[in-house]
C-alpha positions in Angstrom: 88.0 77.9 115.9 89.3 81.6 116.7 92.4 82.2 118.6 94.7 85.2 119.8 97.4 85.3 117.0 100.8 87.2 118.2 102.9 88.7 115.4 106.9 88.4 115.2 108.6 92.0 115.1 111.4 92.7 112.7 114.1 95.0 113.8 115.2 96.1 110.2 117.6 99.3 110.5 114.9 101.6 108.2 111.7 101.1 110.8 110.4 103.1 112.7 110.6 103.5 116.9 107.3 104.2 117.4 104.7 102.8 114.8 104.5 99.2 115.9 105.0 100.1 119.5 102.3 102.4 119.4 99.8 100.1 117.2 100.6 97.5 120.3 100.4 99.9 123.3 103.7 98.9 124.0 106.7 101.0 125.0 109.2 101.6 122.8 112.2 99.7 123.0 114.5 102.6 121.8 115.1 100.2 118.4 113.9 100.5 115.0 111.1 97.9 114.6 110.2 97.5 110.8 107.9 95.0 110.3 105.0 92.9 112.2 104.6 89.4 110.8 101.2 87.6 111.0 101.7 84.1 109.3 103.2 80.5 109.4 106.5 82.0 107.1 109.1 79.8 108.9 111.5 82.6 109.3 109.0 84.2 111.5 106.0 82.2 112.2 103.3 83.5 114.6 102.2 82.0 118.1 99.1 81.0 118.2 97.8 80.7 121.8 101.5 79.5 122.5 102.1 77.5 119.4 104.1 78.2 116.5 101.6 79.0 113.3 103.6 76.9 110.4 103.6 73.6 113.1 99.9 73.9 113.4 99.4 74.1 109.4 101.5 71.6 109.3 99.7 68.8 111.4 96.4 70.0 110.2 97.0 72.1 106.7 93.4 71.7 105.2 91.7 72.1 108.8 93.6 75.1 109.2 93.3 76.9 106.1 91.0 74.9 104.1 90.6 72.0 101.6 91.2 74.3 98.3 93.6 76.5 98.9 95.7 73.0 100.3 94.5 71.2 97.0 96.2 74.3 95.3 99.3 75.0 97.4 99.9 71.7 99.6 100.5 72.0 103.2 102.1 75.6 103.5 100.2 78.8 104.7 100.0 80.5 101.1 100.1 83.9 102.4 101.9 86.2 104.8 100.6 89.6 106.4 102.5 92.6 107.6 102.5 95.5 108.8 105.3 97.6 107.5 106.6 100.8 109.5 109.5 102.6 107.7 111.1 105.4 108.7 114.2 105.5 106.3 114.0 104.4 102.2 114.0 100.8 101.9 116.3 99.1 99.3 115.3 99.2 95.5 113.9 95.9 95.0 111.5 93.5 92.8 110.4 89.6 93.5 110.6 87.4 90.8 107.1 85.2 89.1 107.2 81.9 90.3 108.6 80.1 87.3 112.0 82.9 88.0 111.9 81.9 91.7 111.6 78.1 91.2 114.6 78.1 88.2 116.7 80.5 90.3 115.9 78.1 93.8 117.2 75.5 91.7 120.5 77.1 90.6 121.4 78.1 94.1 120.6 74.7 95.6 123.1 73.0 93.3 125.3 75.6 94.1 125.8 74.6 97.4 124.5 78.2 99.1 123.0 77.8 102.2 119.1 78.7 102.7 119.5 81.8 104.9 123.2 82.3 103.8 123.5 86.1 103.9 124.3 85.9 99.8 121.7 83.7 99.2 118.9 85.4 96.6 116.0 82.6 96.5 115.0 81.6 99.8 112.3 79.4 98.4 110.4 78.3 95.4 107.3 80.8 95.8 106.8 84.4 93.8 106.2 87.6 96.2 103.0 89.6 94.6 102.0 92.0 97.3 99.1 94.4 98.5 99.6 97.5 100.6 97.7 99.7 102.0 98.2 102.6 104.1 97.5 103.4 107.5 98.6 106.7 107.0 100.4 108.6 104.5 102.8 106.6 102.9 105.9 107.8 100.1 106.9 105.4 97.6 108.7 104.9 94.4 107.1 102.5 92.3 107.7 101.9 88.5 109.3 103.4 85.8 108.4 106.9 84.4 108.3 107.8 80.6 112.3 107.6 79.9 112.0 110.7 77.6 110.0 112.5 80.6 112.9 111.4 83.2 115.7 112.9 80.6 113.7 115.6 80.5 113.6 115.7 84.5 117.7 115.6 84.8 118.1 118.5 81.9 116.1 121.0 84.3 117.6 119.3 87.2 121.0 120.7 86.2 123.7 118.6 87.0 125.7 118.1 83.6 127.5 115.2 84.7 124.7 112.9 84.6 123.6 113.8 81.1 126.4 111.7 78.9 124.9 108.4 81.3 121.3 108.8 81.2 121.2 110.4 77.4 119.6 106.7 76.0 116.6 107.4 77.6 115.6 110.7 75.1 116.4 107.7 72.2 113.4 107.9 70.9 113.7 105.5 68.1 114.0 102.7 70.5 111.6 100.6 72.9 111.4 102.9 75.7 112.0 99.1 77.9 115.4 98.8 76.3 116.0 101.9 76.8 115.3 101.8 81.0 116.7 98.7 81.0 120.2 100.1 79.0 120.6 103.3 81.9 119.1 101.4 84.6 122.0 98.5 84.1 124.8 101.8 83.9 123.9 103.1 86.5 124.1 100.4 88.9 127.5 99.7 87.8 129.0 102.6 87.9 132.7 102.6 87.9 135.0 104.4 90.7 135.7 107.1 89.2 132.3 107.9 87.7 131.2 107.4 90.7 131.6 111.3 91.6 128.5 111.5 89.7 126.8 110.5 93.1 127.8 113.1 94.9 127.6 115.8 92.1 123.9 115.3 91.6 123.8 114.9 96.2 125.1 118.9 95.9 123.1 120.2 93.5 120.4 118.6 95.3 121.3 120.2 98.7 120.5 123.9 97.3 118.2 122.8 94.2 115.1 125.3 94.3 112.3 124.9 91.5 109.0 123.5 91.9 106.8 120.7 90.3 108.5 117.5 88.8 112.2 118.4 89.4 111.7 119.8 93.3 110.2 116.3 93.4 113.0 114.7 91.9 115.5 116.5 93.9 113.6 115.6 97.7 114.3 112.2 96.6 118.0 112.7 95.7 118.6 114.3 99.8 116.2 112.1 101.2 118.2 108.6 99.2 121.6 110.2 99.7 121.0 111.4 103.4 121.0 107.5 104.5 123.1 106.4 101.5 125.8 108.6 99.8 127.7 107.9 97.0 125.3 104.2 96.6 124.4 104.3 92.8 121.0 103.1 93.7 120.6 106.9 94.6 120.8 107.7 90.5 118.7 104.9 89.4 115.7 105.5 91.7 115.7 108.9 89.6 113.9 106.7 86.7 110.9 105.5 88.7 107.3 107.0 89.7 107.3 108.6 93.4 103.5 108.0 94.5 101.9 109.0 97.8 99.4 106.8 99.3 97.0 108.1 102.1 95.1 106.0 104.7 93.4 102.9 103.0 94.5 103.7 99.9 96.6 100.5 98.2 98.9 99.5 95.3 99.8 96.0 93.9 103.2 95.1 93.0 103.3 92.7 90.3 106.0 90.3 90.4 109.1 92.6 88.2 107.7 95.3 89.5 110.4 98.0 90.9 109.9 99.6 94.2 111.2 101.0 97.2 109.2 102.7 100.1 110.1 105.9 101.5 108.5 106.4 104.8 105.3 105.8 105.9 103.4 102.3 106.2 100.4 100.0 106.4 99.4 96.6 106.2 100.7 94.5 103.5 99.8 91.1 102.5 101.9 88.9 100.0 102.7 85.6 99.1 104.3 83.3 101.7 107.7 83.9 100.4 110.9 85.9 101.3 112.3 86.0 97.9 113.5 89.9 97.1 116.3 90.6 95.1 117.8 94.1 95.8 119.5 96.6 94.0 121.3 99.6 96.3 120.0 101.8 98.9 120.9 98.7 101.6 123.8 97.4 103.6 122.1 93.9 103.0 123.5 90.9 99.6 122.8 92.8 96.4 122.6 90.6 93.1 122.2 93.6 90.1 122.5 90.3 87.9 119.5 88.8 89.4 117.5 92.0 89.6 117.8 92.6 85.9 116.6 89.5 85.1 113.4 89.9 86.8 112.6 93.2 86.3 110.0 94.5 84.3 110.9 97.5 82.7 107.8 98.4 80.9 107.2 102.3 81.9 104.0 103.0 83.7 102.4 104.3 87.1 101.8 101.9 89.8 98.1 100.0 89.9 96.2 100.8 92.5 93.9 98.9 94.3 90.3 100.3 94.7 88.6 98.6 96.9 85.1 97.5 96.3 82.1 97.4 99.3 81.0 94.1 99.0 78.6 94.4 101.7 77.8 97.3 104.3 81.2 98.4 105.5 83.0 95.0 104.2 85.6 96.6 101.5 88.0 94.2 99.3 91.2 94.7 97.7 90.7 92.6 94.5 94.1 92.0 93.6 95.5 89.2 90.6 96.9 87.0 93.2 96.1 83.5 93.7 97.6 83.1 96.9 95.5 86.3 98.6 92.8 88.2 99.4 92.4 91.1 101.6 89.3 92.7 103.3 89.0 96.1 105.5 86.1 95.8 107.8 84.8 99.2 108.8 82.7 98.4 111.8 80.4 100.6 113.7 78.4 98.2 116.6 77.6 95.5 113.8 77.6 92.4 114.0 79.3 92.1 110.4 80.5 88.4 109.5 83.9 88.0 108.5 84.3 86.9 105.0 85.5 83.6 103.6 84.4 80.8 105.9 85.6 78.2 103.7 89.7 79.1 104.0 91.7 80.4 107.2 91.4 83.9 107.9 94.2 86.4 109.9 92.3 89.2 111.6 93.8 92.7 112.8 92.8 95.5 114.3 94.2 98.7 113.1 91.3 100.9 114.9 89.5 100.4 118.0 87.9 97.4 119.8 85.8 94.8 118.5 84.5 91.3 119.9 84.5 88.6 117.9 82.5 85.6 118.0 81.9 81.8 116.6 79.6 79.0 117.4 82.4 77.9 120.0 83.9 81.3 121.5 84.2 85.0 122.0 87.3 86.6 121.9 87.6 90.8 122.4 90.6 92.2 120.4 91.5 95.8 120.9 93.4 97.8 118.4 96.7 96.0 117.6 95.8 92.8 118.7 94.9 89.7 116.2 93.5 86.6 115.6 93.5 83.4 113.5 90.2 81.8 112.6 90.4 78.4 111.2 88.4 77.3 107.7 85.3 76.3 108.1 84.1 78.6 111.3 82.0 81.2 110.7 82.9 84.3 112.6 81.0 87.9 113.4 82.9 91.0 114.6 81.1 93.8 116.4 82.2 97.1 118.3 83.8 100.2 117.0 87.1 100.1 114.4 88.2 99.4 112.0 89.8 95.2 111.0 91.4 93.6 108.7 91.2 90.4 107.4 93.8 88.4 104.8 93.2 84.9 103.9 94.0 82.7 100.6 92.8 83.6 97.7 89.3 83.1 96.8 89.5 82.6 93.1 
């Protein structure tokens, strides 16, 4: 079965005004829009032809999205698909591994704390591993750097004040985790009065000229501080790799992986969960408690995904995820079947128009648009664009 899937927007205060309007060929409503959800994630499911996604998984789970990946998940859509539009930093943030989120579900249950209480940190009992790739050029921090590198960084830099806080990190006698781990946790709790440290480091920024690894490191301090002076997450950000993605290029965030976007976006594809715990740069619950716990602190750039051609213009973003895989379809007349017949399959259309067509119908989807195709249908795409597809995982 294929059928028109319509995505939920998310008016998050860092999206961009244009992105998802444009991708739609829809006017802009003047507000940020964030995020475009394409899955059964009860928060924000997706209509199908008129019917909420997660209610039609849950009448029909293994007709829906296939016998294994219910076997392995029961009757819940294992993975969720995005696209992400951001305008402004996101907050730092990591997503715990599922025996963290299950524990820490737990623990908040017995404590009373209501689901989607705005203090609530596990939403549900799943881990958050995530894909994205870029649509376009796309600025990220991701990771930690080398400590002794990022000590380094903030001696050339030039603002003295930070030095006495961050001088663990040129330790070389210790792990270079504990180290991270020790200045990551101090700065995050800075103290009122050291708190001027912020704002210090903001001004030096503002007329900061060099070039290399410290003008780098001093775009992020104005961009971070422009949306959110004097928030400490401004400091500890400084520890972390800033990467640029271009168009179809892709990381994988591990869960305890560190990150916060910048500007820029693509689609992203996770596991069905909503479970993020945050650390500064947002207005929204921050648990630095929680954060620590999950982190990983290990020092290292981001991995990136290379995708391999499987076939003639079918590309795939192998990732170490169970609950998802993710395909690019490059498509140039065709037809090109759509991979993974035996499992449910979201399609998108980042580029272009395509048809797509099963034993029992045909369905055009022009650039924006989507679709769901249930397990055990096989599907072809032709046209002109580009498509994406996200399903479970195949493993």
């Amino acid at each position: 079965m294929i059928k028109r899937l319509t995505g939920t927007i998310q008016t998050y205060a860092w999206g961009s005004r244009t992105m998802i309007p444009e991708l739609l060929g829809l006017p802009p409503t003047g507000e940020p829009q964030a995020e475009l959800w394409l899955g059964a994630h009860p928060m924000a499911p997706s209509l199908v032809e008129g019917r909420q996604l997660d209610q039609l998984v849950a009448e029909n789970p293994a007709g829906v999205m296939g016998a294994r990946p219910y076997a392995n998940f029961g009757p819940r859509l294992p993975f969720l698909m995005k696209i992400i539009a951001a305008d402004r930093p996101l907050s730092l943030q990591a997503h715990p591994s599922r025996a963290q989120a299950e524990a820490g579900f737990a623990e908040e249950e017995s404590a009373g704390i209501p689901v989607y209480a705005s203090n609530r940190t596990y939403r549900d009992t799943w881990p958050k591993p995530e894909v994205l790739c870029a649509l376009g050029p796309t600025e990220a921090l991701c990771g930690f750097r080398d400590p002794a590198e990022t000590y380094r960084l903030f001696e050339q830099f030039g603002a003295p004040g930070t030095l006495p806080i961050v001088r663990a990190l040129n330790d070389g006698s210790r792990d270079p985790k504990d180290r991270l781990k020790e200045v990551f946790r101090r700065l995050l709790r800075l103290s009122g009065g050291e708190r001027a440290v912020i704002h210090q480091v903001a001004g030096v920024a503002d007329s900061f000229r060099g070039s290399g690894p410290v003008d780098s490191l001093a775009a992020t301090i104005r961009e971070l501080a422009a949306h959110h002076p004097g928030d400490p997450g401004v400091l500890a950000a400084l520890l972390m790799n800033r990467i640029t993605l271009h168009r179809h290029e892709a990381i994988f965030l591990a869960a305890g992986k560190l990150h916060a976007y910048l500007r820029g976006g693509g689609v992203e594809i996770m596991a069905n969960s909503d479970n993020v715990m945050r650390g500064g740069l947002t207005p929204k619950f921050i648990n630095v408690e929680e954060l620590l716990k999950v982190i990983d602190f290990r020092p290292g750039l981001p991995e990136l995904v290379r995708p391999i051609e499987l076939a003639p213009a079918i590309w795939h973003y192998a990732a170490p995820a169970p609950e998802f895989s993710l395909w690019r379809l490059d498509i140039d007349k065709g037809p090109i079947d759509v991979p993974g017949t035996d499992v449910g399959r979201i399609v998108l259309v980042s580029e272009g128009s395509v048809q797509m067509e099963s034993s029992t119908r045909s369905l055009g989807l022009h650039r924006g648009e989507s679709a769901l195709i249930t397990a055990g249908d096989p599907a072809s795409i032709r046209g002109s664009g580009t498509v994406f597809v996200g399903s479970p995982g195949l493993g």
